[in-house]
VMD Tcl script that draws the C-alpha trace (Angstrom):
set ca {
  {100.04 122.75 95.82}
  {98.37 122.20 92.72}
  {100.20 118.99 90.40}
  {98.89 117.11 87.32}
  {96.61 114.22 87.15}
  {98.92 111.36 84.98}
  {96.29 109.12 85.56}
  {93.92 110.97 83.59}
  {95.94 113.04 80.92}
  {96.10 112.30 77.43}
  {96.45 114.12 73.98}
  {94.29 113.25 71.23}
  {94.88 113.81 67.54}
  {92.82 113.44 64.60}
  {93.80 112.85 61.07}
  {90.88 113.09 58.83}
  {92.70 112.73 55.28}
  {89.67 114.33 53.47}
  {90.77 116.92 54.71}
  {94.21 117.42 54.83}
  {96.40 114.92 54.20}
  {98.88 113.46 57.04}
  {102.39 114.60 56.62}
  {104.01 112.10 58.90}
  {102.87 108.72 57.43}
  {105.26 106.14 56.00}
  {102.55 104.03 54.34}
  {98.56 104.81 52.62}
  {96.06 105.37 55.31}
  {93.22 102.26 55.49}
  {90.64 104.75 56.44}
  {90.61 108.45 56.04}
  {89.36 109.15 59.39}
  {91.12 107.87 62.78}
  {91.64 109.73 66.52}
  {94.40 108.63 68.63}
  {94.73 108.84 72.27}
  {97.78 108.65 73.89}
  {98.40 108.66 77.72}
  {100.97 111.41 78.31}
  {104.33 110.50 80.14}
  {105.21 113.94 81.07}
  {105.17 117.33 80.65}
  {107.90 120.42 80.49}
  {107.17 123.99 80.85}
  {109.49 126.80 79.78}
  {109.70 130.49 79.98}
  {112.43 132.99 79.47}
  {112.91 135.38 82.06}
  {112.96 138.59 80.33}
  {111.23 138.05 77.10}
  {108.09 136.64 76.21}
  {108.65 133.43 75.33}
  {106.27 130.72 76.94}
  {105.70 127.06 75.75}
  {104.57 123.83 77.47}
  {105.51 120.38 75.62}
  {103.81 117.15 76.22}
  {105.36 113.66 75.54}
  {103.35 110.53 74.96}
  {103.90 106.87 75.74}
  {105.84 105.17 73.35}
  {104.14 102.43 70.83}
  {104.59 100.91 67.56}
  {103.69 101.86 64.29}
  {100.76 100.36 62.55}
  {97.93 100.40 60.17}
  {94.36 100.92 61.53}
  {91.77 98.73 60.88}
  {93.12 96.11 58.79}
  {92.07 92.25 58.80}
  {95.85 91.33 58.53}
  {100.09 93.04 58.62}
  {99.00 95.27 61.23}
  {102.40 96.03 62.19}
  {104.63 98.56 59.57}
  {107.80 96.02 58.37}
  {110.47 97.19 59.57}
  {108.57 98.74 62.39}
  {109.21 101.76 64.85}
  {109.04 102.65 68.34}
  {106.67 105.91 68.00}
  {106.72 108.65 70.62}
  {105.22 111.63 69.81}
  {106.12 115.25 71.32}
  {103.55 118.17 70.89}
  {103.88 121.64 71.85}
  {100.96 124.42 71.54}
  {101.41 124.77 67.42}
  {103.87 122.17 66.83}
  {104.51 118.29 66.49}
  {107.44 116.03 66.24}
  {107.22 112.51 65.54}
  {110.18 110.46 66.91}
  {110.16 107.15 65.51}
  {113.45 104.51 66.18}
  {114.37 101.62 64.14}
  {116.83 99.14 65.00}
  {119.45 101.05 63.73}
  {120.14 105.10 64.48}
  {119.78 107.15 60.99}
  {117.21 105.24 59.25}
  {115.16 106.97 57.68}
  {111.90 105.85 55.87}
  {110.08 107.02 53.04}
  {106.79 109.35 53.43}
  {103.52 108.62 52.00}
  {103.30 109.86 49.34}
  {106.88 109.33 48.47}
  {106.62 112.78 47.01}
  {107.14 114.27 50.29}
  {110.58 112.48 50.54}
  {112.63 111.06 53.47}
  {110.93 111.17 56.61}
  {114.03 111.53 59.11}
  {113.79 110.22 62.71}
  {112.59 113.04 64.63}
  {110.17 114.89 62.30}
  {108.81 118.14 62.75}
  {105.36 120.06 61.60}
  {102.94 122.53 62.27}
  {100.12 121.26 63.95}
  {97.78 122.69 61.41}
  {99.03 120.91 58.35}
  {98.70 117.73 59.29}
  {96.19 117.15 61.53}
  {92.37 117.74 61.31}
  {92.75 118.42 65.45}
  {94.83 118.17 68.46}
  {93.25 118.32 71.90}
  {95.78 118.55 74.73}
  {93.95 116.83 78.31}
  {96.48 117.29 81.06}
  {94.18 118.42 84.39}
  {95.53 119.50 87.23}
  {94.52 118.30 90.87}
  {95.40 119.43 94.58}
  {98.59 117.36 95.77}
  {100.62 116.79 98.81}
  {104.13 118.07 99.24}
  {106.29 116.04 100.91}
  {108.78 117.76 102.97}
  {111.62 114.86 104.04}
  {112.76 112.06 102.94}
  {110.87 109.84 105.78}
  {107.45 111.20 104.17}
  {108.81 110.31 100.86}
  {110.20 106.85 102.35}
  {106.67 105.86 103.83}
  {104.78 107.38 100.99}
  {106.65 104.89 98.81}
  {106.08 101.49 101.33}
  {102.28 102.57 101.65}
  {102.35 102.42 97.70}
  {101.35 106.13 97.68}
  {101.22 107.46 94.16}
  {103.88 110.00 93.54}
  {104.55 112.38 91.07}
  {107.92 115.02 90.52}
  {108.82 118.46 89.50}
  {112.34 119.51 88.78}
  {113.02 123.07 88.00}
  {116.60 123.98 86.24}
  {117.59 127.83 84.94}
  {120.46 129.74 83.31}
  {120.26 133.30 82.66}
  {117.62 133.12 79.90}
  {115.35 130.47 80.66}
  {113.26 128.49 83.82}
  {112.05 125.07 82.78}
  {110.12 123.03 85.18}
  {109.79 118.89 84.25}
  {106.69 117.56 85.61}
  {106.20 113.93 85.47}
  {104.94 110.52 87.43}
  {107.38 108.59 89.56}
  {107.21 104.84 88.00}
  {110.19 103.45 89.59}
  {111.54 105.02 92.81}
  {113.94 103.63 95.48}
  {113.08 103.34 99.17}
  {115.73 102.94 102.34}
  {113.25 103.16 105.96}
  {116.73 102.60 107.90}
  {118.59 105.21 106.67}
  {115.67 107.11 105.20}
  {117.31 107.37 101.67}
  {114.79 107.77 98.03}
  {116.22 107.73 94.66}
  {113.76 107.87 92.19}
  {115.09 106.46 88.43}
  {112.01 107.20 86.44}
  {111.55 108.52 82.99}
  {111.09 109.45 80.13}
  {111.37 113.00 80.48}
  {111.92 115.75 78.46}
  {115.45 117.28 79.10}
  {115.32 120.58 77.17}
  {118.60 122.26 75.63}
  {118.31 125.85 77.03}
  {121.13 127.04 74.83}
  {118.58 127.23 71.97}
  {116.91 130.06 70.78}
  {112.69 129.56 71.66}
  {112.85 128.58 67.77}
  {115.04 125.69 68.22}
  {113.51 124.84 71.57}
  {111.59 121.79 70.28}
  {114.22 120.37 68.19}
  {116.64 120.93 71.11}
  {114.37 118.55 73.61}
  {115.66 114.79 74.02}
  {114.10 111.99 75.79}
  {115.80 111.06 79.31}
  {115.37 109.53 82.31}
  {115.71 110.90 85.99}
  {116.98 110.39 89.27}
  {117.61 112.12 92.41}
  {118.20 111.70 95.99}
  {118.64 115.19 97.04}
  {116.30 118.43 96.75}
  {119.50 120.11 95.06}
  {120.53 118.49 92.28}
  {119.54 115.58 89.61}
  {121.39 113.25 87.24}
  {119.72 112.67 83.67}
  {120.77 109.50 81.30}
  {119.98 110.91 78.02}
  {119.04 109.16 74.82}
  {121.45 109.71 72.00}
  {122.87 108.01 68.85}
  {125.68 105.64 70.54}
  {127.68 103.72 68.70}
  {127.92 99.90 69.00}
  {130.22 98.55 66.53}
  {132.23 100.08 63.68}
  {130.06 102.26 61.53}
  {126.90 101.49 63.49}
  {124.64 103.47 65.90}
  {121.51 103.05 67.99}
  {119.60 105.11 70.13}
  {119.91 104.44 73.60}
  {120.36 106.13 77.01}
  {123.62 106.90 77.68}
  {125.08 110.05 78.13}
  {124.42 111.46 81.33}
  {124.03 115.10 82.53}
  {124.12 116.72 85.80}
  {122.34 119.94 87.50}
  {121.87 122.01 90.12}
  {117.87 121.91 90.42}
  {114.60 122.26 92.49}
  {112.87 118.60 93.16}
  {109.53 118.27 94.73}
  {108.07 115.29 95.36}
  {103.61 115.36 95.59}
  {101.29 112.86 96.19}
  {98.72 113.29 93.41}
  {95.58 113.34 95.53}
  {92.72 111.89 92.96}
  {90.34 111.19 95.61}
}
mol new
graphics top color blue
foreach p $ca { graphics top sphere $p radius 0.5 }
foreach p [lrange $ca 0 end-1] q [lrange $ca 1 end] { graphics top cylinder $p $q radius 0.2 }
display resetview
């Protein structure tokens, strides 16, 4: 059973501003030229069942927004967690102040508000996007002993949930970071994220939009319980981001050792 290599999978995009201006920026680009390579967290696949649409999103690890190459202020003030989502044509930024609903202003400000999940073609902002995410052989593991031991010999371990509804089959591949492990009873609960949760209400069109960040855990081949990230309010008046509505469904989970060699 084929499952993909974490350890070696990254996206790559290049913004060459001789080119074609960046759409996404909040502040004048030092240099015109820079490629950034992100590790990708994990990966969601969906097709509908009776039509033709297909797409596969990637989601990269989160980090902070900057400017490239400077001597000094590196870091954007007030800064944001970045995590950036891309799918075969398409990008959105996601980028999370200390507050939910602030927005900052594009550069140039003649391209307005730049809201907190942003979304382009791939083509008119970037010079190029190159999508690594090999696949390698992998190990399933069949009962929760396996998964027990493969967890206490520090195995590394990577999950795929499958949900449906009528229209659509998504499958969430992604690495276990943080799993639980019980070798009297023989109990795992992995609590590992982010993931991409999709909304499969949504028309393919709205697909992208429809995708939040969440985390995952299971302890059963049947089912799985995702905290999702959404605006959650705090005090009067005031929101932040954080994980904290949580979802449950009937799913598929596998559970694969990654076998790198």
């Amino acid at each position: 059973m084929e499952t993909i290599a974490f350890r070696n999978s990254y996206f790559t995009f290049r913004v060459d501003s001789e080119k074609k201006p960046p759409k996404t920026v909040t502040q004048k680009v030092p240099y015109s030229l820079n490629n950034a390579r992100i590790p990708i967290d994990a990966s969601l696949s969906i097709k509908e069942k009776a039509g033709n649409f297909k797409e596969n999103y990637v989601v990269g690890t989160s980090c902070k927004t900057e400017q490239v190459g400077v001597d000094q202020d590196i870091w954007h003030i007030p800064n944001a967690d970045f995590i950036p989502i891309f799918s075969s044509d398409t990008f959105m930024s996601i980028k999370t102040y200390e507050v939910a609903n602030r927005g900052a202003v594009l550069y140039p400000p003649s391209l307005g508000e730049q809201p907190e999940r942003q979304i382009v073609p791939i083509e008119e902002t970037f010079d190029d996007v190159r999508i690594d995410l090999p696949r390698i052989e992998g190990q399933y593991l069949e009962t929760p002993k396996e998964v027990v031991e493969a967890v206490l010999s520090n195995q590394p371990l990577n999950a795929r949930t499958t949900i449906e509804n009528e229209r659509y089959t998504a499958i969430l591949e992604y690495p276990i970071k943080t799993i639980n492990a019980n070798e009297k009873d023989w109990i795992y609960q992995p609590d590992t994220g982010p993931v991409l949760l999709p909304d499969l209400a949504q028309d393919p069109k709205g697909m992208l939009e429809g995708i939040q960040l969440a985390f995952a855990a299971f302890n059963t081949l049947e089912w799985v319980e995702f905290i999702v990230r959404v605006p959650t309010p705090v005090a009067p008046g005031i929101l932040v981001n954080h994980y904290s509505e949580s979802v449950r469904f009937d799913s598929m989970n596998e559970i694969l050792i990654p076998l790198y060699g």
